[in-house]
C-alpha positions in Angstrom: 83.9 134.4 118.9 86.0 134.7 122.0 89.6 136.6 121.7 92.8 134.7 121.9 93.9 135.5 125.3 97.2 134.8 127.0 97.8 135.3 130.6 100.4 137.6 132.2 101.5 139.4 135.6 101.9 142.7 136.9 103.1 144.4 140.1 105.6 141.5 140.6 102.2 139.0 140.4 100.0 141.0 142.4 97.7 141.5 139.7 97.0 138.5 137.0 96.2 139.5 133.4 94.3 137.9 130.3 95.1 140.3 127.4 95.0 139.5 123.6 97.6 137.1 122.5 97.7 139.3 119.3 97.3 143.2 118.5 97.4 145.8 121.4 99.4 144.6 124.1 99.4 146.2 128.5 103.1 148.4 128.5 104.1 150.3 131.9 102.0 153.4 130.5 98.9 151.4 132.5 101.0 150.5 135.7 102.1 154.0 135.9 99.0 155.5 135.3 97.2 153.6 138.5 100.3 154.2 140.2 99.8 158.0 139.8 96.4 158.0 140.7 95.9 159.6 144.5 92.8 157.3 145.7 91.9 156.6 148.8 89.8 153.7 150.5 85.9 154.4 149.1 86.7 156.9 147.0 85.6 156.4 143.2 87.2 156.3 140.1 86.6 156.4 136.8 88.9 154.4 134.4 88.2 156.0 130.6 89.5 153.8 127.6 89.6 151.3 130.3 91.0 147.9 127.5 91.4 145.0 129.7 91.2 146.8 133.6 95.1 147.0 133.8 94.9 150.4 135.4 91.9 149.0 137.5 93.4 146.3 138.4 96.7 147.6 139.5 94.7 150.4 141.4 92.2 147.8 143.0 95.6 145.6 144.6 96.9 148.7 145.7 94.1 150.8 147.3 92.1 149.1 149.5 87.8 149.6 149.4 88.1 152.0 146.6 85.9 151.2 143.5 87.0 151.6 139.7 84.3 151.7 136.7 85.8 151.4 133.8 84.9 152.7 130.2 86.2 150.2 127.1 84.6 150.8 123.3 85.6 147.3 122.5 83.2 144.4 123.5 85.9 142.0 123.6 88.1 144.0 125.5 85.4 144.8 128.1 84.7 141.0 127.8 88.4 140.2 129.2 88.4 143.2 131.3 85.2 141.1 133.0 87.2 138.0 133.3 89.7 139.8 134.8 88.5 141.4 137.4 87.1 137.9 138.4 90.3 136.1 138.2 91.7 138.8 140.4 88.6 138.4 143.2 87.8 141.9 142.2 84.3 141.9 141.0 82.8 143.9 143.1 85.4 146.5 143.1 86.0 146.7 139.0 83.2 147.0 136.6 83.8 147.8 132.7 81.3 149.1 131.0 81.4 148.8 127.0 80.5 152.7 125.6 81.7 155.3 122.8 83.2 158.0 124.4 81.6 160.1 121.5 78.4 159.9 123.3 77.8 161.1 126.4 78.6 158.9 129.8 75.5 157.2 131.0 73.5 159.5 133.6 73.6 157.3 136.4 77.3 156.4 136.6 77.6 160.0 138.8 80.6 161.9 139.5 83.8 160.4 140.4 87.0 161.4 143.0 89.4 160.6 139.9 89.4 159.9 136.4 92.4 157.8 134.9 92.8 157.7 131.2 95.2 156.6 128.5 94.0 157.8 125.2 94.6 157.0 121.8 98.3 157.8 121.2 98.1 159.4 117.4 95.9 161.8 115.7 93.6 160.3 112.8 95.1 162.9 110.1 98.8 161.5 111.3 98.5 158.1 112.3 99.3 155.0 110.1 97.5 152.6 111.4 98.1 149.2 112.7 96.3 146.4 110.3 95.2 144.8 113.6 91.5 146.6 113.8 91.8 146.1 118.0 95.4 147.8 118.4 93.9 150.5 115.6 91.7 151.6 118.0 93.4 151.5 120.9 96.6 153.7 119.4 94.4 155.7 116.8 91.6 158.3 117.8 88.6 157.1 116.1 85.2 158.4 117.4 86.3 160.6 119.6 89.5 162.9 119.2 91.5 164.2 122.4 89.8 166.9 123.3 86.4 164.9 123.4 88.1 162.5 125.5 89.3 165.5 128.0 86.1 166.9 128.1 84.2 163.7 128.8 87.2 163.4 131.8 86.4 166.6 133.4 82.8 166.2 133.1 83.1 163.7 135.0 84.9 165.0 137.8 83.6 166.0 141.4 84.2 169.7 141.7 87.4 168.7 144.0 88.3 166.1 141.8 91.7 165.0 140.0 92.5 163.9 136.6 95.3 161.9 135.5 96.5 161.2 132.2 99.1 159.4 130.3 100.1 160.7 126.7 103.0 161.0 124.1 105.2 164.6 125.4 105.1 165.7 121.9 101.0 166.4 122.8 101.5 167.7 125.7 100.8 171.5 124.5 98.0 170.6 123.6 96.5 168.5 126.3 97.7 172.0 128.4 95.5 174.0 126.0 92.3 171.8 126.3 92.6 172.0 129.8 92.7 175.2 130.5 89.7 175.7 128.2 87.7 172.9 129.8 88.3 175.1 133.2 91.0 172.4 134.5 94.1 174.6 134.4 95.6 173.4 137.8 98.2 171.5 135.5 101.0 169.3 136.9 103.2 167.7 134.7 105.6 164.5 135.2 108.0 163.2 132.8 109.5 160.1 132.4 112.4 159.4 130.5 113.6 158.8 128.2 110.4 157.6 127.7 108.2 159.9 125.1 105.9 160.2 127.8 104.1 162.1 130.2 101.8 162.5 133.0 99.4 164.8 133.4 97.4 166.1 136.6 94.4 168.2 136.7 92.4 170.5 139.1 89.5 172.9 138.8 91.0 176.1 138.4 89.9 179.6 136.3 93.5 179.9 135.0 96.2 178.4 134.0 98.8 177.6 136.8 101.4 175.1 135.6 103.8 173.3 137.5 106.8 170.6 136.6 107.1 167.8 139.2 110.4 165.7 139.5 110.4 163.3 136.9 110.5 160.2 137.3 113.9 158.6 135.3 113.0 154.8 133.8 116.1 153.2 132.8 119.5 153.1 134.3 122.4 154.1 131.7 123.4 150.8 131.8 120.2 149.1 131.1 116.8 148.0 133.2 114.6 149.8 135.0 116.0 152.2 137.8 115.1 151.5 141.7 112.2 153.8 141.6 111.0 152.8 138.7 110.9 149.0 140.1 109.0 150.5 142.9 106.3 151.2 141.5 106.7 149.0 138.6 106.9 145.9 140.3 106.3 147.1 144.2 102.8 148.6 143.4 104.0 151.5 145.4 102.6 154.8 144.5 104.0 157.6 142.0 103.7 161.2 143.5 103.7 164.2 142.4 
């Protein structure tokens, strides 16, 4: 049966998006993501927990020639992830491939320039999840926990390549911690409040060398988003480091 879809904008209608009329919805956390992401024309990126292509798609209308392959563990997801990339004449550029990150990445996908990811929010042993089995998996770790995911993200990785993540700040230690392990201790981080949120960037390196960037402030005091925000928001410009 084919998921209730409802269709929806982003980057000021730059990129057009079926997503499920009911359960997890796109926030900014996927237009910031792509936003952060430092591709260049024919470079390759690897999109993991990849839902409907919302980072893939906001990276594709931005970066010109690059290519995104995106990894979903929800058919119907991958399904409208499909659709999408067709309604936005960006099926050559944006593939989704349905997988469970649990097992290992099929052998001929390669190594990638970047990898993007948004994981699951909350912890199994925490988490209360939503009744909606779709949004479940898409805030909740299931099959694969955090540090799978990271590992899976650097393994991926081209020796001189970059990972970007998006997760909740009160994780953030431990995102750190799994890095530096994995042998991607080259850590930048970038807040964005007063969001709960951060972004994380990764390099190759033996040991840890951690480094704040200027944050990136949402919200005016008085309400709505501030003018860089709606830059990249809305303007599909780029988020530096």
């Amino acid at each position: 049966m084919e998921m209730q879809s409802t269709e929806n904008a982003l980057l000021g209608g730059r990129v057009r998006l079926l997503q499920p009329s009911r359960g997890y919805r796109i926030a900014v956390d996927a237009v910031l993501l792509a936003a952060a992401v430092e591709a260049r024309a024919g470079e390759r990126v690897l999109d993991l927990g990849a839902g409907v292509a919302a980072v893939g798609l906001c990276l594709a209308a931005r970066v010109p020639d690059c290519t995104i392959v995106g990894i979903e563990l929800q058919p119907a997801l991958a399904a409208l992830a499909s659709r999408n990339a067709a309604l936005n004449d960006a099926g050559e550029r944006v593939q989704t491939l349905v997988h469970d990150l649990a097992d290992p990445l099929p052998g001929d996908l390669g190594l990638f320039d970047h990898v993007a990811t948004n994981p699951p929010y909350l912890a199994a042993a925490v988490a209360d999840p939503s009744p909606d089995p779709s949004k479940a998996l898409a805030t909740v770790e299931s099959s694969a926990d955090l540090a799978r995911w990271l590992e899976v993200a650097t393994g991926a990785l081209k020796p001189a390549g970059t990972l970007i993540a998006i997760h909740r700040s009160d994780r953030l230690e431990e995102i750190v911690g799994h890095l530096a392990a994995l042998g991607w201790g080259d850590v930048t981080v970038k807040r964005l409040p007063p969001a709960a949120r951060v972004l994380v960037r990764a390099r190759r390196a033996d040991r840890l060398l951690r480094t704040e960037a200027p944050p990136l402030l949402l919200h005016r005091a008085s309400g709505g988003y501030t003018d860089e925000a709606e830059a990249v928001l809305r303007h599909a410009q780029p988020l530096p480091f």
